[in-house]
MARLUMLUM-858834 format. One line per field, with one value per atom (N, C-alpha, C, O, CB): residue number from 1; residue in three letters; atom name; x, y, z. Coordinates in nm, 2 decimals, decimal comma. Each point is the difference from the previous one (the first is absolute). Glycine has a CB too. Example, Ala and Ser with C-alpha at 12.3 -4.5 7.8 and 13.67 -1.06 7.14 Angstrom:
<sites>
num <- 1_1_1_1_1_2_2_2_2_2;
residu <- ala_ala_ala_ala_ala_ser_ser_ser_ser_ser;
atome <- N_CA_C_O_CB_N_CA_C_O_CB;
east <- 1,32_-0,09_0,09_0,10_-0,29_0,15_0,09_-0,08_0,05_0,07;
north <- -0,57_0,12_0,12_0,00_-0,12_0,23_0,11_0,11_0,11_-0,17;
up <- 0,78_0,00_0,00_0,07_0,05_-0,19_0,00_0,08_0,01_-0,23;
</sites>
This chain:
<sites>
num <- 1_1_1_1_1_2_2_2_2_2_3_3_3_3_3_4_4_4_4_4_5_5_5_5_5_6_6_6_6_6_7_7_7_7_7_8_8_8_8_8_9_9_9_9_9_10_10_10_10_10_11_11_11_11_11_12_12_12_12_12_13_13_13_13_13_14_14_14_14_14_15_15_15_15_15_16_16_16_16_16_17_17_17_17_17_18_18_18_18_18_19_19_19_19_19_20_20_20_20_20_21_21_21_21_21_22_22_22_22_22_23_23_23_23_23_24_24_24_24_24_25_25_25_25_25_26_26_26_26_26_27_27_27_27_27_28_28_28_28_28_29_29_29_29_29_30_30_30_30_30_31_31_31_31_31_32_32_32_32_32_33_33_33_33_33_34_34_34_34_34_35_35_35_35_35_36_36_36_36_36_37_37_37_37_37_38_38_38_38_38_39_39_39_39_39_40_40_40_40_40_41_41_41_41_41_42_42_42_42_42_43_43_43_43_43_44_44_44_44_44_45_45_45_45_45_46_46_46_46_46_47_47_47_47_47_48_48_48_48_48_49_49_49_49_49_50_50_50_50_50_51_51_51_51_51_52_52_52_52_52_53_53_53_53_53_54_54_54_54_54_55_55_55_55_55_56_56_56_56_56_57_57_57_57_57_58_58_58_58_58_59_59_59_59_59_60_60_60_60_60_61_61_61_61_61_62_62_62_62_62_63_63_63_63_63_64_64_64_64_64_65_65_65_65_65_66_66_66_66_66_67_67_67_67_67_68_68_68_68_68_69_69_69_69_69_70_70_70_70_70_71_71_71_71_71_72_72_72_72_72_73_73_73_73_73_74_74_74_74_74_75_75_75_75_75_76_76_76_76_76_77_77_77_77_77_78_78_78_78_78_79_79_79_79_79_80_80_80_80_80_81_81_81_81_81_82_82_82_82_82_83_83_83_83_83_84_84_84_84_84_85_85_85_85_85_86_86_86_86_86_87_87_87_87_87_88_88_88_88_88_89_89_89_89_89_90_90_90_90_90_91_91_91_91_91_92_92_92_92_92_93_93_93_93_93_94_94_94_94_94_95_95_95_95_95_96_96_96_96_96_97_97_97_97_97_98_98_98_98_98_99_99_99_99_99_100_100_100_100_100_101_101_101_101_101_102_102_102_102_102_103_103_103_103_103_104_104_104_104_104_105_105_105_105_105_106_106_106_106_106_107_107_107_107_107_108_108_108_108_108_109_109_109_109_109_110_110_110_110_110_111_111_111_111_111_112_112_112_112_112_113_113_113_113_113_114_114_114_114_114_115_115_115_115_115_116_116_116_116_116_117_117_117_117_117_118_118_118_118_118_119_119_119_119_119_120_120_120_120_120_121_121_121_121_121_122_122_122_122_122_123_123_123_123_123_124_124_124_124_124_125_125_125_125_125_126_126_126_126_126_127_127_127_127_127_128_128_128_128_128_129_129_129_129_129_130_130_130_130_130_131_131_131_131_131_132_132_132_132_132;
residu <- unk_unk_unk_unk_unk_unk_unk_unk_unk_unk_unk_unk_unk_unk_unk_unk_unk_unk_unk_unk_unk_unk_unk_unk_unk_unk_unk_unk_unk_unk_unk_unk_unk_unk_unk_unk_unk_unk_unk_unk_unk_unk_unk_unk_unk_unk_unk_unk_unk_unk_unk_unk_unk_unk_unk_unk_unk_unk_unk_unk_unk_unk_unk_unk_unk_unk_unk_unk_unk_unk_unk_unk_unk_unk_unk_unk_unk_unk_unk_unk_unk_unk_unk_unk_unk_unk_unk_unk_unk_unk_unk_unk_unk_unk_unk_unk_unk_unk_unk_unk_unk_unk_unk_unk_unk_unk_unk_unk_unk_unk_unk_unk_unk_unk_unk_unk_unk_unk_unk_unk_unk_unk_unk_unk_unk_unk_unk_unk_unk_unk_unk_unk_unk_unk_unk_unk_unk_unk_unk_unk_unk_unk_unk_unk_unk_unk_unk_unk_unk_unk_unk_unk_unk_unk_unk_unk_unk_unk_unk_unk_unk_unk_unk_unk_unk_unk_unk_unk_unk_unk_unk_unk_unk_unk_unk_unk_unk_unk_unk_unk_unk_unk_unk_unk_unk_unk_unk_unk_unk_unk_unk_unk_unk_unk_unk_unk_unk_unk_unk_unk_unk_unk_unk_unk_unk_unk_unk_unk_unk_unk_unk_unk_unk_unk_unk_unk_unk_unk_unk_unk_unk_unk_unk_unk_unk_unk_unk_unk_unk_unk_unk_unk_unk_unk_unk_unk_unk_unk_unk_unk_unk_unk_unk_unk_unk_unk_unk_unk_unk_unk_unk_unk_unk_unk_unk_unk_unk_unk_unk_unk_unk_unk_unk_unk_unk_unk_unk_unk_unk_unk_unk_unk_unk_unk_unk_unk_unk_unk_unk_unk_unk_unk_unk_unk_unk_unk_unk_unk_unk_unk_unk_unk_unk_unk_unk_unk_unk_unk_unk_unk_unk_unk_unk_unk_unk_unk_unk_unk_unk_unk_unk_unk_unk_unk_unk_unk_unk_unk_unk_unk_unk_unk_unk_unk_unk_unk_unk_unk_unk_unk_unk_unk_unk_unk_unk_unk_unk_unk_unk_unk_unk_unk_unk_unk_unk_unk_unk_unk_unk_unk_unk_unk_unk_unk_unk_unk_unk_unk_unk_unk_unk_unk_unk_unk_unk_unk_unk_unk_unk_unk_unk_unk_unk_unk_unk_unk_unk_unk_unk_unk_unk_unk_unk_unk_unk_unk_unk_unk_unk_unk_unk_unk_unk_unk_unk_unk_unk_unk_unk_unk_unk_unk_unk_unk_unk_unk_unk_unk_unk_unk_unk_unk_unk_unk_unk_unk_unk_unk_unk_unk_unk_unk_unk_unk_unk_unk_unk_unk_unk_unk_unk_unk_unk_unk_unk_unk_unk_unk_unk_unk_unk_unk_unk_unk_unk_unk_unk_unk_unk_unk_unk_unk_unk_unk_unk_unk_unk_unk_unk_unk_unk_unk_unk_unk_unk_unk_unk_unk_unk_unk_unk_unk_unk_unk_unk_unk_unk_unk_unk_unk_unk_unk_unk_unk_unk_unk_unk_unk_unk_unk_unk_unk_unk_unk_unk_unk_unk_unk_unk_unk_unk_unk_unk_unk_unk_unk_unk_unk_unk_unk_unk_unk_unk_unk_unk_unk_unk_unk_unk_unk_unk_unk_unk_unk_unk_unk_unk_unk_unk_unk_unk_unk_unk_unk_unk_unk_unk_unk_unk_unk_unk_unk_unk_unk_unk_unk_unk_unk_unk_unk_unk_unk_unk_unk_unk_unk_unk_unk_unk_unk_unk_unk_unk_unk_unk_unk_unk_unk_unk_unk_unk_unk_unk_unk_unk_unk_unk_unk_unk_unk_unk_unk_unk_unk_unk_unk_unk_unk_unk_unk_unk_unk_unk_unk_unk_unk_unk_unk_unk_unk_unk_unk_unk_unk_unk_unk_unk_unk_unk_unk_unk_unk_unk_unk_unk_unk_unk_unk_unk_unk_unk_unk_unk_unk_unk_unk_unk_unk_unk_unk_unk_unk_unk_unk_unk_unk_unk_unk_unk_unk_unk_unk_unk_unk_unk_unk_unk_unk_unk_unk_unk_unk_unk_unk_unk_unk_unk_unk_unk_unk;
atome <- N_CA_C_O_CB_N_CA_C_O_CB_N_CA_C_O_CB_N_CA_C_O_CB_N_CA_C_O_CB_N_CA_C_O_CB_N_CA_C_O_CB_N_CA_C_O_CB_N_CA_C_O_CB_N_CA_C_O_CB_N_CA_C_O_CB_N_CA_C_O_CB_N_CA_C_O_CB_N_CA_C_O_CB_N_CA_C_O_CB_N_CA_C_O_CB_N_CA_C_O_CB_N_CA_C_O_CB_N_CA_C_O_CB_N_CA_C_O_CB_N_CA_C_O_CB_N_CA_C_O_CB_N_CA_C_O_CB_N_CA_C_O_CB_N_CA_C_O_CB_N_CA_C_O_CB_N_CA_C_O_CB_N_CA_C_O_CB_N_CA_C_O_CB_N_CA_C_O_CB_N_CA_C_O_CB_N_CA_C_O_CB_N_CA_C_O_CB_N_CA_C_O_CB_N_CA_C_O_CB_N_CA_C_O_CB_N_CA_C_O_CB_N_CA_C_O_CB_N_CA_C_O_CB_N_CA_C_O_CB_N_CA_C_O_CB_N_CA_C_O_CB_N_CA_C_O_CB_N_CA_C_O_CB_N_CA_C_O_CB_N_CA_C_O_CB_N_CA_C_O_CB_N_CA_C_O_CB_N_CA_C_O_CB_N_CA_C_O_CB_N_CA_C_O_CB_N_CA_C_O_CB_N_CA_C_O_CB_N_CA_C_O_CB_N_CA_C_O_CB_N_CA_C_O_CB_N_CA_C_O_CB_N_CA_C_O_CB_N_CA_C_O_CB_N_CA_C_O_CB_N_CA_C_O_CB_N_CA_C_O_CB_N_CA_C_O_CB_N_CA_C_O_CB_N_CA_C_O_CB_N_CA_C_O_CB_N_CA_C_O_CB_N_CA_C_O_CB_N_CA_C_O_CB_N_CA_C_O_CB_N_CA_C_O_CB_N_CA_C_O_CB_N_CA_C_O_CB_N_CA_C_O_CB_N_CA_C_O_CB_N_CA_C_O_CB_N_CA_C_O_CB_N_CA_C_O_CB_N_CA_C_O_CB_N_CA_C_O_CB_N_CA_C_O_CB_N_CA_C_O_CB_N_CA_C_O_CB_N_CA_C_O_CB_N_CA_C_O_CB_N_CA_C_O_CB_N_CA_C_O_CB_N_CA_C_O_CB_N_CA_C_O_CB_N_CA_C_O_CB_N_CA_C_O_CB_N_CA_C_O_CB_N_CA_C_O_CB_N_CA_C_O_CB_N_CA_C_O_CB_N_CA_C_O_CB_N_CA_C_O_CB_N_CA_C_O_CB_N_CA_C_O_CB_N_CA_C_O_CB_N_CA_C_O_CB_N_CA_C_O_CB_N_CA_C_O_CB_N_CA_C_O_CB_N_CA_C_O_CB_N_CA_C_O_CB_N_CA_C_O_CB_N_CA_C_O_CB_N_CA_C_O_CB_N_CA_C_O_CB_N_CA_C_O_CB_N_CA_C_O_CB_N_CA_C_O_CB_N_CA_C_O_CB_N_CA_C_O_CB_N_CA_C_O_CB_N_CA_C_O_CB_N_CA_C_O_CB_N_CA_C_O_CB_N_CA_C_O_CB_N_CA_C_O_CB_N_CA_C_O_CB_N_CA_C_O_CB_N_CA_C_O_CB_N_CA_C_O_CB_N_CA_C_O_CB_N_CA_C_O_CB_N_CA_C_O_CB_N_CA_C_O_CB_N_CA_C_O_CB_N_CA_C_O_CB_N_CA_C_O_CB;
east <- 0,03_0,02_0,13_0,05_-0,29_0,32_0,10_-0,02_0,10_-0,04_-0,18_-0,03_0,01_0,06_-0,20_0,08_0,01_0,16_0,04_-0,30_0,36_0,13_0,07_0,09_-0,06_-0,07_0,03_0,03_0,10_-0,21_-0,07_0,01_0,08_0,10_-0,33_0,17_0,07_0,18_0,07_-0,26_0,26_0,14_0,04_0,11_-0,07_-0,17_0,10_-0,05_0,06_-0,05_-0,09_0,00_0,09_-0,02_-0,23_0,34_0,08_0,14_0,07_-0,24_0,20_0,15_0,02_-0,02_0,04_0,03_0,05_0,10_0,02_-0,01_0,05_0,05_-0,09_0,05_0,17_-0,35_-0,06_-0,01_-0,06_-0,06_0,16_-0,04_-0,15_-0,04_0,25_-0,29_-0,15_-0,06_0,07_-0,04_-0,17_-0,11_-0,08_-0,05_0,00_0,03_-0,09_-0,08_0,04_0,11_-0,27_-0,10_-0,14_-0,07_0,16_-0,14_-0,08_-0,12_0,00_0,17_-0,21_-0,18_0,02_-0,05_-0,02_0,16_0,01_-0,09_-0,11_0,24_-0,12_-0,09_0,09_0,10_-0,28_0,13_0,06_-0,07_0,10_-0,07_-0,09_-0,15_0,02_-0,09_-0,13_0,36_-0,04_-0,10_-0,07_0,29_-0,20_-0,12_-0,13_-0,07_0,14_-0,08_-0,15_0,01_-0,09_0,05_0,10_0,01_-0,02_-0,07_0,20_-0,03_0,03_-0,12_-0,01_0,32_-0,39_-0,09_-0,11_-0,09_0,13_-0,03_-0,06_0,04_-0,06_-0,07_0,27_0,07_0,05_0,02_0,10_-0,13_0,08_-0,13_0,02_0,28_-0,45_-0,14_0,00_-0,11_-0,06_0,20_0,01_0,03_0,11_-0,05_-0,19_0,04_0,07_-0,03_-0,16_0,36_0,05_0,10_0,10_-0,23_0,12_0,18_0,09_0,12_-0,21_0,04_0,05_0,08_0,12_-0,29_0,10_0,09_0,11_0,10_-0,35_0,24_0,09_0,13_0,12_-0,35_0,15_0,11_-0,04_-0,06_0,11_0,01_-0,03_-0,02_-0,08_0,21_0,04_0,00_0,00_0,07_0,10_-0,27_-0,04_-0,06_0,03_-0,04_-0,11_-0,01_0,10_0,02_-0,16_0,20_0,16_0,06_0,03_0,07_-0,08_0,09_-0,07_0,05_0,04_-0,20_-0,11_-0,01_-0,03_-0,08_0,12_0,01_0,13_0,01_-0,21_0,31_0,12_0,04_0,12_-0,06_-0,14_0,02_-0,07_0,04_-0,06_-0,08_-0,06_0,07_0,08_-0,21_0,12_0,09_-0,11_0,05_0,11_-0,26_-0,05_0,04_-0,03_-0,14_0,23_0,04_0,13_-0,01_-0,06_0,16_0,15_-0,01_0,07_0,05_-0,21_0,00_0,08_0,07_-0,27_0,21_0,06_0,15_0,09_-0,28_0,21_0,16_0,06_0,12_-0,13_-0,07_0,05_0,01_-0,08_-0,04_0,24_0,10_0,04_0,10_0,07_-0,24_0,03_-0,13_-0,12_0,27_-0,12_-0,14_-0,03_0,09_-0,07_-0,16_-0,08_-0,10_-0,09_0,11_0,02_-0,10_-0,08_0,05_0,06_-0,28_-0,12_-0,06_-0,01_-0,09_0,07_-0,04_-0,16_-0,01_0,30_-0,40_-0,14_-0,05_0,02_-0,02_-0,10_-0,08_-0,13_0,00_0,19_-0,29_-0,15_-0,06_-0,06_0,02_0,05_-0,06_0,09_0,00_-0,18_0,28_0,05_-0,08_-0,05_0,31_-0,23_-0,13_0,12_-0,03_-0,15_0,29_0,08_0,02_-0,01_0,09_-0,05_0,00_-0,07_0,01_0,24_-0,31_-0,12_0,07_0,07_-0,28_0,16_0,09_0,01_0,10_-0,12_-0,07_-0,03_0,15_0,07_-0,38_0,37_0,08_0,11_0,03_-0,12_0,14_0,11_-0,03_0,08_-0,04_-0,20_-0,06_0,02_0,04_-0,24_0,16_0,07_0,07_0,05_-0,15_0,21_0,15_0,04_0,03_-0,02_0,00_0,01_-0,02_0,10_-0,20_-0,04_-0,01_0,07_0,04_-0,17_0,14_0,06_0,16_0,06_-0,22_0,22_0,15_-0,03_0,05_0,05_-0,16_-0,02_-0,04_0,04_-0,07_-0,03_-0,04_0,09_0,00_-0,27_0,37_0,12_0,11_0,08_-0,14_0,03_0,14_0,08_0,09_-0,07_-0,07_0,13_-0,05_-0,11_0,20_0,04_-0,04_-0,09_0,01_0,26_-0,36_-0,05_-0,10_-0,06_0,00_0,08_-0,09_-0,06_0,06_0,06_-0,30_-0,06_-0,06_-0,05_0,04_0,04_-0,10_-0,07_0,03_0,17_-0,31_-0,06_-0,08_-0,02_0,04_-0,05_-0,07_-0,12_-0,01_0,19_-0,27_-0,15_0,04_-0,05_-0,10_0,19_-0,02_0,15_0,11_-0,32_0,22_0,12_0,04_0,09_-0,05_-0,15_0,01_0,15_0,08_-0,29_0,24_0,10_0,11_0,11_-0,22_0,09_0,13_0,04_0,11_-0,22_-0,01_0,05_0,02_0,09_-0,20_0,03_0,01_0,22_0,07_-0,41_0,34_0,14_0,10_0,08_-0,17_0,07_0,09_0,00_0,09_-0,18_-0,01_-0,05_0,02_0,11_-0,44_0,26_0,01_0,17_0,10_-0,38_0,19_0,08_0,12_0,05_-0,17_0,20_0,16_0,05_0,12_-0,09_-0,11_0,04_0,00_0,11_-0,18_-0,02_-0,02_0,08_0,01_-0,18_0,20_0,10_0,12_0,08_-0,18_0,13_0,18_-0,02_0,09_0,02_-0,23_0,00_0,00_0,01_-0,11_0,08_-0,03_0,13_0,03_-0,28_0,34_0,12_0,09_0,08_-0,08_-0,02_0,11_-0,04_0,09_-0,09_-0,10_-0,05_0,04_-0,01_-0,12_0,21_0,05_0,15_0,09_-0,25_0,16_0,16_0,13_-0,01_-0,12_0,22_0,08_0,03_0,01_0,13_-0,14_0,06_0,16_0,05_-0,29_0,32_0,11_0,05_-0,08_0,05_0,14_0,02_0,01_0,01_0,14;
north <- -0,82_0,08_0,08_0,00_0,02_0,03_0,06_0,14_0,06_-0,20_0,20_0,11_-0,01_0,09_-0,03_-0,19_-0,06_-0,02_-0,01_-0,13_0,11_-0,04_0,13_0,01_-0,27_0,38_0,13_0,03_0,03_0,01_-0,04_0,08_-0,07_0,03_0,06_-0,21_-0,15_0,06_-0,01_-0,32_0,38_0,02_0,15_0,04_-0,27_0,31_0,14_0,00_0,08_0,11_-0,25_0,03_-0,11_0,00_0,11_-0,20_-0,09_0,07_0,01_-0,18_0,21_0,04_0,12_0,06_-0,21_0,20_0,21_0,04_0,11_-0,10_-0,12_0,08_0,01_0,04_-0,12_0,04_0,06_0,16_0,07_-0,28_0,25_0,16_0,02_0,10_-0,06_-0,13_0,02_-0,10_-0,09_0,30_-0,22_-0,19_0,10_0,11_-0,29_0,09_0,04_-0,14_-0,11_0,26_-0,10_-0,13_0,00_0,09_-0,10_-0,09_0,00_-0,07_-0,12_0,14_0,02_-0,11_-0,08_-0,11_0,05_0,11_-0,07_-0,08_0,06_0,08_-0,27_-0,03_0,00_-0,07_-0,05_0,24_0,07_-0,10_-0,05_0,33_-0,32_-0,09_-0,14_-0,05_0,25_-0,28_-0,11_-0,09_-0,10_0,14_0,03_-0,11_-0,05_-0,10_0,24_0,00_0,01_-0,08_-0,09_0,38_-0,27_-0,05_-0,13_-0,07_0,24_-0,24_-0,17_-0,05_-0,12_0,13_0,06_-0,03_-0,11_-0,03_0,27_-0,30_-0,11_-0,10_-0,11_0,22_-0,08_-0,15_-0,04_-0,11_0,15_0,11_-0,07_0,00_0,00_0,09_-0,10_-0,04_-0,11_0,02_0,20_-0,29_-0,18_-0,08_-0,02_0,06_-0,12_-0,07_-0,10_-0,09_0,15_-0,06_-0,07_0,02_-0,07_0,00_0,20_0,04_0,04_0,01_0,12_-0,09_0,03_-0,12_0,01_0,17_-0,25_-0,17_-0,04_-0,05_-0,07_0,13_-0,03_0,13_-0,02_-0,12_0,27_0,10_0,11_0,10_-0,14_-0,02_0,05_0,16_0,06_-0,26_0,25_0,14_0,06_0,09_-0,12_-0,04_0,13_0,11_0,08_-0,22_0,17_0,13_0,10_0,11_-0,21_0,03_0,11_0,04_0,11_-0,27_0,04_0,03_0,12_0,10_-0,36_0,22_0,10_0,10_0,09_-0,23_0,17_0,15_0,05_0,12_-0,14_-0,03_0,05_0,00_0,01_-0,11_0,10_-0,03_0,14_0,06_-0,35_0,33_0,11_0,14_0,02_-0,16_0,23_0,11_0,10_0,11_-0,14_0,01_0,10_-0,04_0,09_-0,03_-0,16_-0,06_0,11_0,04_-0,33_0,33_0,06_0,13_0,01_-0,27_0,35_0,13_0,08_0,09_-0,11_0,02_0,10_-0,05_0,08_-0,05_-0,18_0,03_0,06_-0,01_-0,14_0,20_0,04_0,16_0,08_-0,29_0,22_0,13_0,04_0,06_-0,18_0,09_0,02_0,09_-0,04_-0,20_0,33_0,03_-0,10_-0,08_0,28_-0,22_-0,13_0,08_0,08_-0,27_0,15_0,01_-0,08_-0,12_0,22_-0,07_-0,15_0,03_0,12_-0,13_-0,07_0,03_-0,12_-0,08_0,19_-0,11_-0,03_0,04_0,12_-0,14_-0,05_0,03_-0,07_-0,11_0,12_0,10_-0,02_-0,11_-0,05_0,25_-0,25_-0,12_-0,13_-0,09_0,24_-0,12_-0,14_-0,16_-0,01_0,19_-0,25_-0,11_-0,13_-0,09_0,13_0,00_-0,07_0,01_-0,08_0,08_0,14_0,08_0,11_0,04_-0,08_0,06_0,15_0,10_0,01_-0,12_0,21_0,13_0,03_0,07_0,01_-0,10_0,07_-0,07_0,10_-0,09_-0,09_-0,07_0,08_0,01_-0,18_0,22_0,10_0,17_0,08_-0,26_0,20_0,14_-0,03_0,09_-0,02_-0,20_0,02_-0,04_0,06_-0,06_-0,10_0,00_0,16_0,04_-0,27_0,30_0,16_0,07_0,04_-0,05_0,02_0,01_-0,01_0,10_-0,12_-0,08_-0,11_0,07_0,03_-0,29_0,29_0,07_0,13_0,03_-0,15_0,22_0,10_0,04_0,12_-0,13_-0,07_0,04_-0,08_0,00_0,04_-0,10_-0,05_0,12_0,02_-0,25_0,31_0,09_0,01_0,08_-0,15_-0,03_-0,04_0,07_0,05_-0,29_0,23_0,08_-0,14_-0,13_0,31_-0,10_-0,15_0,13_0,10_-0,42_0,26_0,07_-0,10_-0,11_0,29_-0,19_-0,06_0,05_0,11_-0,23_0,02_0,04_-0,11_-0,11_0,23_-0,07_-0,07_0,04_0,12_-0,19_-0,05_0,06_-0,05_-0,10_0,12_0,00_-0,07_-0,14_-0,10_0,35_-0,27_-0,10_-0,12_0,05_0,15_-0,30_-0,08_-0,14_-0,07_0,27_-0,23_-0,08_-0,05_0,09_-0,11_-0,13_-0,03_0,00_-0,02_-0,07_0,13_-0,04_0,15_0,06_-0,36_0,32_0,13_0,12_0,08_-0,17_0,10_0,13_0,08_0,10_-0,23_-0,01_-0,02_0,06_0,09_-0,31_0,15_-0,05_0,18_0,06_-0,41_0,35_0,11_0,16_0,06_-0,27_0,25_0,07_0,04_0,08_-0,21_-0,03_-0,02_0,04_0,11_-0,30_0,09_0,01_0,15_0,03_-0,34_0,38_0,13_0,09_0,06_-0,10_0,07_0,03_-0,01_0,05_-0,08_-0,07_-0,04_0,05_0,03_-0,25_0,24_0,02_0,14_0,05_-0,21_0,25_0,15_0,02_0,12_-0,06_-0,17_0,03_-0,04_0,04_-0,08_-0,02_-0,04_0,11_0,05_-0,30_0,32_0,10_0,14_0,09_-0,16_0,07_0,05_0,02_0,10_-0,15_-0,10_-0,05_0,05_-0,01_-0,16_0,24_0,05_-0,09_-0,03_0,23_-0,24_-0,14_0,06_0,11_-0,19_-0,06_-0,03_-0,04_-0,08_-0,02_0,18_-0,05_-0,18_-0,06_0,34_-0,31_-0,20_-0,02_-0,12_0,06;
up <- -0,34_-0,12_0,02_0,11_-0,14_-0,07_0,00_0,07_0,03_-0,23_0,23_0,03_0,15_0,07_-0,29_0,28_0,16_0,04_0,11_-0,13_-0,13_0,08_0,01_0,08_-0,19_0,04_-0,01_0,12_0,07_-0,25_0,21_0,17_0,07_0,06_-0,03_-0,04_0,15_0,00_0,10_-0,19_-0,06_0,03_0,01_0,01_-0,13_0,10_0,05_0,17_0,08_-0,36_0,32_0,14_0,10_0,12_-0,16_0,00_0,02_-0,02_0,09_-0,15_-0,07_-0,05_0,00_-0,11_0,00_0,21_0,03_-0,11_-0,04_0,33_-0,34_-0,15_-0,13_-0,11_0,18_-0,06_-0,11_-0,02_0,09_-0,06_-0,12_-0,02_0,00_0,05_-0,20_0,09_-0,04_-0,05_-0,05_0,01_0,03_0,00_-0,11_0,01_0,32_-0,45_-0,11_0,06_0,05_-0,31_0,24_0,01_-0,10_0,03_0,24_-0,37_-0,09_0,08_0,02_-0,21_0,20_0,03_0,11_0,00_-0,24_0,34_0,09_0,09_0,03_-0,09_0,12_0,15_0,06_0,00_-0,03_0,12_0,13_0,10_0,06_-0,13_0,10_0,09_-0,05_-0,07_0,06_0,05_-0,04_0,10_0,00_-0,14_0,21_0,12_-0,05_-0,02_0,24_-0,24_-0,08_-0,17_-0,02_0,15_-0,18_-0,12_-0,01_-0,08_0,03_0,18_0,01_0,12_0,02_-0,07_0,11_0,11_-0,06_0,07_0,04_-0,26_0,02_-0,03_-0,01_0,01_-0,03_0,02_0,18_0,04_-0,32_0,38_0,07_0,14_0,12_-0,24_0,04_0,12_-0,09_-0,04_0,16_-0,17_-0,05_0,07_0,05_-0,21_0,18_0,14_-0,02_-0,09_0,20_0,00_-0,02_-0,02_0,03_-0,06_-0,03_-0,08_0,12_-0,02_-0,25_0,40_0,10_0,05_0,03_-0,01_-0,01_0,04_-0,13_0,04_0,09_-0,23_-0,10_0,02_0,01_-0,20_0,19_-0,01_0,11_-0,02_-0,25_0,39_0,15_0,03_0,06_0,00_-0,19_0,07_-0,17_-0,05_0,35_-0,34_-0,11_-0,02_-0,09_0,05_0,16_0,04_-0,01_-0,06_0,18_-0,03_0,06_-0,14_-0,04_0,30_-0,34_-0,12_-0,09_-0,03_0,03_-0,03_-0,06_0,06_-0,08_0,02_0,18_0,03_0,02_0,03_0,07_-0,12_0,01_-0,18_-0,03_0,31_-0,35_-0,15_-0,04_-0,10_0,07_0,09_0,01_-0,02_0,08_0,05_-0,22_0,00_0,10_0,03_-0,31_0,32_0,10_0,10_0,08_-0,17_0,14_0,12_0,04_0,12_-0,18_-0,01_0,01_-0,10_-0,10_0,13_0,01_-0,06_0,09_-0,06_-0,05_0,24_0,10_-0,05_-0,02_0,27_-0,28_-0,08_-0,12_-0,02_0,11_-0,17_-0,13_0,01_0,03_-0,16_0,09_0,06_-0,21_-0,04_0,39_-0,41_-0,15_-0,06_0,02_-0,05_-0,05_-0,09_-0,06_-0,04_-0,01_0,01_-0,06_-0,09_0,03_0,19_-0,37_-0,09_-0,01_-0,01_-0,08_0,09_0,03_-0,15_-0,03_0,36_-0,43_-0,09_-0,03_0,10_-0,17_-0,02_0,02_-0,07_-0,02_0,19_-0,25_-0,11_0,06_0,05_-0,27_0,21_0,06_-0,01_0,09_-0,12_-0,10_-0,02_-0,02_-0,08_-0,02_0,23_-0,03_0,10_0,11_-0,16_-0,05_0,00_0,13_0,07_-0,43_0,34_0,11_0,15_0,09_-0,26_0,16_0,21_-0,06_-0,11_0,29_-0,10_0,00_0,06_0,10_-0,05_-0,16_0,05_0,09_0,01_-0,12_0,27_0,16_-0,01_0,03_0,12_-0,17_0,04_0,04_0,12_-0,24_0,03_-0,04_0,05_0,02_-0,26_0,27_0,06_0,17_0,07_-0,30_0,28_0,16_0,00_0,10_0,00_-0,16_0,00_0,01_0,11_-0,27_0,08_-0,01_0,13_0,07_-0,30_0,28_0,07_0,14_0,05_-0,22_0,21_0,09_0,01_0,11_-0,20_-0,02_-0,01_0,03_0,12_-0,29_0,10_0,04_0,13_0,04_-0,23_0,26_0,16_0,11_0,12_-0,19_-0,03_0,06_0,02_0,09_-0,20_0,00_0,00_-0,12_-0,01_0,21_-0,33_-0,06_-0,13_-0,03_0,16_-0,24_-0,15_-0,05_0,01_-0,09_0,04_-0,11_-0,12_0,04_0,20_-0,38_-0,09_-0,03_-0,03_-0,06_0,09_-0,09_-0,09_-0,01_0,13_-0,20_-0,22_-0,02_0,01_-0,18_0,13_-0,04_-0,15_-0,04_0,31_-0,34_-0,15_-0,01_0,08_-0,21_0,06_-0,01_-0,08_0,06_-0,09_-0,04_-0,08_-0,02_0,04_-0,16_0,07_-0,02_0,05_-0,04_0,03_0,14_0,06_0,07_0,03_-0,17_0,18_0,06_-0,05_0,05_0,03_-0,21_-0,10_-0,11_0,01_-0,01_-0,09_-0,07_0,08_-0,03_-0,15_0,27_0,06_0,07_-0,02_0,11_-0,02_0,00_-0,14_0,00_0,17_-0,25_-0,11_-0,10_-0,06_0,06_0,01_-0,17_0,17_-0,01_-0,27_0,35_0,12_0,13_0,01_-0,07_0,14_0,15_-0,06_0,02_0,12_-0,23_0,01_-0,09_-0,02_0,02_-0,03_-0,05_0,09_0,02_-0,21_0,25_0,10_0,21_0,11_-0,37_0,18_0,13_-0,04_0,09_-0,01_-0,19_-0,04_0,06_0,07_-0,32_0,21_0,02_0,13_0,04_-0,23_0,28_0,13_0,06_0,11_-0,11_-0,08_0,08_0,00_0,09_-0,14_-0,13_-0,05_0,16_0,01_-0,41_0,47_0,06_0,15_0,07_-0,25_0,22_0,09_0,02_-0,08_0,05_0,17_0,01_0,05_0,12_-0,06_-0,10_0,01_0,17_0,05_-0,36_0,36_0,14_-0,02_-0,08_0,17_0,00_0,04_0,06_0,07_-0,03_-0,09_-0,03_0,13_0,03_-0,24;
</sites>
């Protein structure tokens, strides 16, 4: 998801100022754990584990040196909100800025669109610029 390439690139790239992320899967292990107990896929694609957990944005939280807006609507029917509440989590007891919001209703898609991205601009106008 675009929300997984978010994190995967502010804890990778130290010139990000800040990571907006929508409905993210933070947990891809979990997410992909039943394509990669398919017996077999291990012989075809040896070091898919490895890839799958290095694809993981919970894998590389002690790297992300950026505030991160996590955004989530309760009833999204794609990644489940815990998703984005121990993602959160996971930062916070790391050390790092992270705001999560979350709304009751909107699922994977409106919640973002009509909500998340309004809400994110107020959170950026909020953000103090870093020196180049």
């Amino acid at each position: 998801s675009a929300g997984t390439v978010s994190l995967l690139l502010a804890s990778h790239e130290p010139r990000l100022a800040a990571s907006i992320a929508y409905a993210a899967c933070s947990d891809v292990e979990t997410r992909l754990a039943p394509v990669t107990r398919t017996w077999g896929i291990t012989t075809l694609l040896p070091d898919l584990k490895n890839f799958v957990k290095e694809s993981s944005p919970r894998t590389h939280v002690a790297k992300i040196n950026c505030p991160v807006f996590l955004f989530h609507a309760s009833d999204d029917s794609n990644v489940p909100v815990t998703e984005s509440q121990t993602y959160s989590q996971m930062l916070k007891s790391a050390g790092k800025t992270v705001d999560l919001q979350t709304v009751p209703t909107g699922n994977h898609y409106d919640s973002m669109i009509q909500q998340g991205i309004p809400r994110a601009i107020q959170w950026l106008q909020t953000q103090k610029p870093t020196a180049p």
